[in-house]
C-alpha positions as CSV (number, residue, x, y, z in Angstrom):
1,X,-4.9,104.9,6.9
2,X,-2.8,102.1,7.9
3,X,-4.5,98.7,9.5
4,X,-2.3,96.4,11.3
5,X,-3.0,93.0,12.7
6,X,-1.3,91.6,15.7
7,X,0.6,88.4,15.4
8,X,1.8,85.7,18.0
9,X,3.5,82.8,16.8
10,X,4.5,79.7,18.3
11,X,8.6,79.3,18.5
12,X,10.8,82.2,19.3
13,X,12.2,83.3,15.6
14,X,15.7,81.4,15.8
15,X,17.2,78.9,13.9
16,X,16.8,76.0,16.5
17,X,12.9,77.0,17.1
18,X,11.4,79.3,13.9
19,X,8.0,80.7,14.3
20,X,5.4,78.3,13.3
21,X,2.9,79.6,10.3
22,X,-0.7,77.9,10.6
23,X,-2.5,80.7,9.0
24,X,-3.0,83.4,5.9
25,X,-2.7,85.9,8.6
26,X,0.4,84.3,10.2
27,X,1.9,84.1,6.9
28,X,0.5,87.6,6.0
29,X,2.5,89.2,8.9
30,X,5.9,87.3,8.4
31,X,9.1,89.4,8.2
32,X,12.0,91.1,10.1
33,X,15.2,89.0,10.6
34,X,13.8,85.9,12.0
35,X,13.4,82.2,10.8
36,X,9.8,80.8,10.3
37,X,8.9,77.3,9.4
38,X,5.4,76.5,7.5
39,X,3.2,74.1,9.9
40,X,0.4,72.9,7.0
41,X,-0.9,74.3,3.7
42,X,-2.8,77.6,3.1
43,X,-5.4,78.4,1.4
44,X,-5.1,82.3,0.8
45,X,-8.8,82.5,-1.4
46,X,-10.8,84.0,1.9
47,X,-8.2,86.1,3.2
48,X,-7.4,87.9,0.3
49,X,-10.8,88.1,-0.6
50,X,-11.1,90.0,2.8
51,X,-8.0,92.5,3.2
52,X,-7.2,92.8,-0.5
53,X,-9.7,91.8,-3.1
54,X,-9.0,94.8,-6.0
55,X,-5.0,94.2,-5.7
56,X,-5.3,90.8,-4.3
57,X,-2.1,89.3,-1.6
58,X,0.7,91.6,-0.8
59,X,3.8,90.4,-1.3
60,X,5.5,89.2,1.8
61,X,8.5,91.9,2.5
62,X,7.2,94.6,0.7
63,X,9.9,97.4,0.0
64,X,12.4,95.1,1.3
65,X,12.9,92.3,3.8
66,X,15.4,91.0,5.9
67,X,14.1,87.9,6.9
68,X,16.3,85.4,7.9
69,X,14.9,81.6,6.4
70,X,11.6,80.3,5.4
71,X,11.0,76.7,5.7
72,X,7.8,75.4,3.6
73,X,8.3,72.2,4.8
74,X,6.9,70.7,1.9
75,X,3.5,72.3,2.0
76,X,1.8,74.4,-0.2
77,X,0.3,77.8,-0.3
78,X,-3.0,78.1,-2.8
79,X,-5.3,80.6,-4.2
80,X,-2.5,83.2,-4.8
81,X,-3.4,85.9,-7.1
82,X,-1.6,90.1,-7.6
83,X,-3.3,92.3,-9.7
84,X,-0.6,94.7,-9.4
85,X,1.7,97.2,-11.1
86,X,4.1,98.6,-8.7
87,X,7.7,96.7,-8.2
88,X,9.0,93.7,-6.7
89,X,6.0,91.7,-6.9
90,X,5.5,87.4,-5.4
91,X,4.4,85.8,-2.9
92,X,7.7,87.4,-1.5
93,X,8.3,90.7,-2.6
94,X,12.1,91.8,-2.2
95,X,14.7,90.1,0.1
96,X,18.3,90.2,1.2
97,X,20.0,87.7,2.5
98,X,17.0,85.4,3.1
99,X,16.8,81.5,2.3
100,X,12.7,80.4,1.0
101,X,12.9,76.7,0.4
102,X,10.8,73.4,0.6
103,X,7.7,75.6,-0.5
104,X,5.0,75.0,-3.9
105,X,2.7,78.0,-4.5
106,X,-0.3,77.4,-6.5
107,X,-2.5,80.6,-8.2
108,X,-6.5,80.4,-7.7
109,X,-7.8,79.4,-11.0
110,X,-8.1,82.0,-14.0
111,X,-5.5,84.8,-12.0
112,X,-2.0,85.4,-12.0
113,X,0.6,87.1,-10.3
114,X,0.5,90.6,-12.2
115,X,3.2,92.9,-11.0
116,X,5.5,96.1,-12.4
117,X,9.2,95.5,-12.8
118,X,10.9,92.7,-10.5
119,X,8.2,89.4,-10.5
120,X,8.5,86.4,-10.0
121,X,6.5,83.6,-8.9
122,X,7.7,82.8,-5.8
123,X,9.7,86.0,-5.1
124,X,10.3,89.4,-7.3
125,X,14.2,90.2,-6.2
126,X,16.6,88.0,-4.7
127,X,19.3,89.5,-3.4
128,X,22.4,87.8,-2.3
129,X,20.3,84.9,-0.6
130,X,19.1,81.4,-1.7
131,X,15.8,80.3,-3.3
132,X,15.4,76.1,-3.1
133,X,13.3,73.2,-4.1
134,X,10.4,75.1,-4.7
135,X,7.9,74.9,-7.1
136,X,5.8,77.3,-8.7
137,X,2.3,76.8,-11.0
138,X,0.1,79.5,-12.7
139,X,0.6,82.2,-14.7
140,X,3.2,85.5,-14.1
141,X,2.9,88.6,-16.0
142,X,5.7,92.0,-15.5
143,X,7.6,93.9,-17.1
144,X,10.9,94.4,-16.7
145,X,12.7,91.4,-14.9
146,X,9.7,88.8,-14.6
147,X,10.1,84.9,-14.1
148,X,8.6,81.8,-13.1
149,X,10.8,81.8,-10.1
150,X,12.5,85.2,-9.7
151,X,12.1,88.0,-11.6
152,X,15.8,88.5,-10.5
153,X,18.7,86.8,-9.0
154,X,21.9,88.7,-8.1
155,X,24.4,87.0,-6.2
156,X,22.1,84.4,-5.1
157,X,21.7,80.8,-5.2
158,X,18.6,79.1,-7.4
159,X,18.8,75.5,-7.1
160,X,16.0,72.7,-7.6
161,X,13.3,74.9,-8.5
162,X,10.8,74.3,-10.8
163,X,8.1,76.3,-12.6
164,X,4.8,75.3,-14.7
165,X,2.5,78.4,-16.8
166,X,3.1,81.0,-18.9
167,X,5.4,84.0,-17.9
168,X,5.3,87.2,-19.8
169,X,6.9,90.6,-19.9
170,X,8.6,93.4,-21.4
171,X,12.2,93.2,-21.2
172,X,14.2,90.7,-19.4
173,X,12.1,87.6,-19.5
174,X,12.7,84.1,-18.4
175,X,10.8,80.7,-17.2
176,X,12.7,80.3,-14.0
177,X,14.5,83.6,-13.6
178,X,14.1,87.1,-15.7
179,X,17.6,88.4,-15.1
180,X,21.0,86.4,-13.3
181,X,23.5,88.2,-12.3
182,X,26.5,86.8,-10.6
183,X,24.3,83.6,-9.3
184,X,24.2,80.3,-9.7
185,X,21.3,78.9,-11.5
186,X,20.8,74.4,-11.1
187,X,18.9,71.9,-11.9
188,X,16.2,74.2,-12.4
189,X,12.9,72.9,-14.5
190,X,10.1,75.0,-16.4
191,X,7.7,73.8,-18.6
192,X,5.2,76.7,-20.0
193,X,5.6,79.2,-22.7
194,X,7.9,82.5,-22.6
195,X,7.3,85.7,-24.1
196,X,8.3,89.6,-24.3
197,X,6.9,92.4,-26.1
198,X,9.8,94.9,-25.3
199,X,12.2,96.1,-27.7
200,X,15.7,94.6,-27.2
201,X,14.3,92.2,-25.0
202,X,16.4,89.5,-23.5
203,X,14.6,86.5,-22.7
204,X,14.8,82.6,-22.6
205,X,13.0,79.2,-21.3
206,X,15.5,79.5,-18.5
207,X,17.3,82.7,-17.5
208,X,16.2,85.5,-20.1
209,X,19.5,88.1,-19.5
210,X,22.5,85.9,-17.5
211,X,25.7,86.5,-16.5
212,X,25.6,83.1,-14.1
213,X,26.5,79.4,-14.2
214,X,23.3,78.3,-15.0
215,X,23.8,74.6,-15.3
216,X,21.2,71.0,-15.5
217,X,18.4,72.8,-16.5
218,X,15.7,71.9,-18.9
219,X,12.7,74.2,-20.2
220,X,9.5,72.9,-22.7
221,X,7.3,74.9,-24.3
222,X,7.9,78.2,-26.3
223,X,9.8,81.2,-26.4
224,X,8.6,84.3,-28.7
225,X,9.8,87.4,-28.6
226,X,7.4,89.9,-30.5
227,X,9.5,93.7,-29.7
228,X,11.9,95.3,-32.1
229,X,15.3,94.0,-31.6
C-alpha cells in the first residue's frame, strides 16, 4: 500500500523564487530537482506521531534525491527522531548534487536518529554537493559510515557545520562526518562523545576515515573505540 499526500507550495521551484516550506507535510514532500527555502520552524512531534510513529520521520530523498538547494533560512526543525535500520538515514536521506544550508535540526527529547549504514544528522550521504552552516543537536546511532553531520562526504563541500551529542557506530565513525572522501571538511565544530564497536574501525572527534582537507576544526569530548583492531 502506498499513501501519498498532495503538495502545493508557494514559489515556482527556481533559484530566483524556491518553494516556500511552512509545514511538516510541506517539508515531508520536498524533493525532485528544485530549490526550496524554509519559511519558519517546524515542529515534526505531531506529524510523525501521525504517519510514522514505530519508524518515526522518513528521511527526505529516500533512495536518492536530486534536489537542487535547501535554504533553512536560519530556522529550525524539532522533534526529529528514526528508529531505523535500513541505509542512508537523516533528516535527508541520500543526495546528489544538492546544497542544505542555513538549517539547525533538533531531536525530541530521549530519541535519536537510529539508522543502518550511511547516517548522519543532518543527511546520511552526500554526494558531490555542499552541506553549510548548519547545526545539528541530539544523539546519532549507525553503523557503518555514521556522523554528527554526514555519515558520508564524497566529493562534497562541509563547511561551518557544527554538531552537539553522542554519535555511535560500527565502523567508520566520526563527530561531524563518518567517512570523507575527496571533500573538503572546514571550520567544522562538534562537542559530544564518539564511539565504535566494529573491528578495524576508523573513527575520530572529526572525520573518522578521511582522505580530505579537513582544516579549522575543533572537537571536545571523547573518542573510544571498543572493536578489535
Amino acid at each position: 500500500y502506498v499513501v501519498s499526500q498532495e503538495i502545493s507550495y508557494k514559489g515556482k521551484g527556481t533559484y530566483d523564487d524556491p518553494y516556500q516550506i511552512y509545514t511538516a507535510a510541506d517539508l515531508a514532500n520536498a524533493g525532485g530537482n528544485h530549490y526550496y527555502k524554509l519559511m519558519n520552524d517546524i515542529d515534526l512531534t505531531q506529524y510523525i506521531k501521525t504517519n510514522s510513529p514505530t519508524a518515526g520521520w522518513i528521511p527526505i530523498g529516500k533512495g536518492g534525491s536530486v534536489m537542487a538547494q535547501f535554504d533553512g533560512c536560519g530556522f529550525t526543525v524539532s522533534g526529529l527522531w528514526i528508529n531505523s535500520s535500513e541505509d542512508y538515514v537523516g533528516l535527508f536521506s541520500n543526495a546528489s548534487g544538492a546544497t542544505i544550508k542555513n538549517l539547525t535540526v533538533i531531536t525530541a527529547s530521549g530519541k535519536k536518529v537510529k539508522g543502518g549504514n550511511y547516517t548522519g544528522g543532518i543527511i546520511g550521504r552526500n554526494y558531490n554537493g555542499t552541506i553549510e552552516n548548519c547545526y545539528f543537536k541530539g544523539d546519532v546511532e549507525g553503523l557503518n559510515y555514521t556522523g554528527g553531520i554526514t555519515g558520508a562526504d564524497e566529493s562534497s563541500q562541509n563547511t561551518l557545520n557544527r554538531a552537539s551529542g553522542n554519535v555511535t557506530g560500527t565502523v567508520n565513525v566520526g563527530g561531524v562526518a563518518g567517512s570523507t572522501s575527496g571533500s573538503v571538511v572546514t571550520k567544522a565544530q562538534f562537542s559530544g562523545n564518539v564511539s565504535s564497536t566494529g573491528a578495524s574501525s576508523c573513527i575520530g572527534g572529526i572525520a573518522g576515515l578521511s582522505s580530505s582537507d579537513v582544516s579549522v576544526c575543533t572537537s571536545s569530548g571523547l573518542v573510544t573505540a571498543t572493536g578489535s583492531g
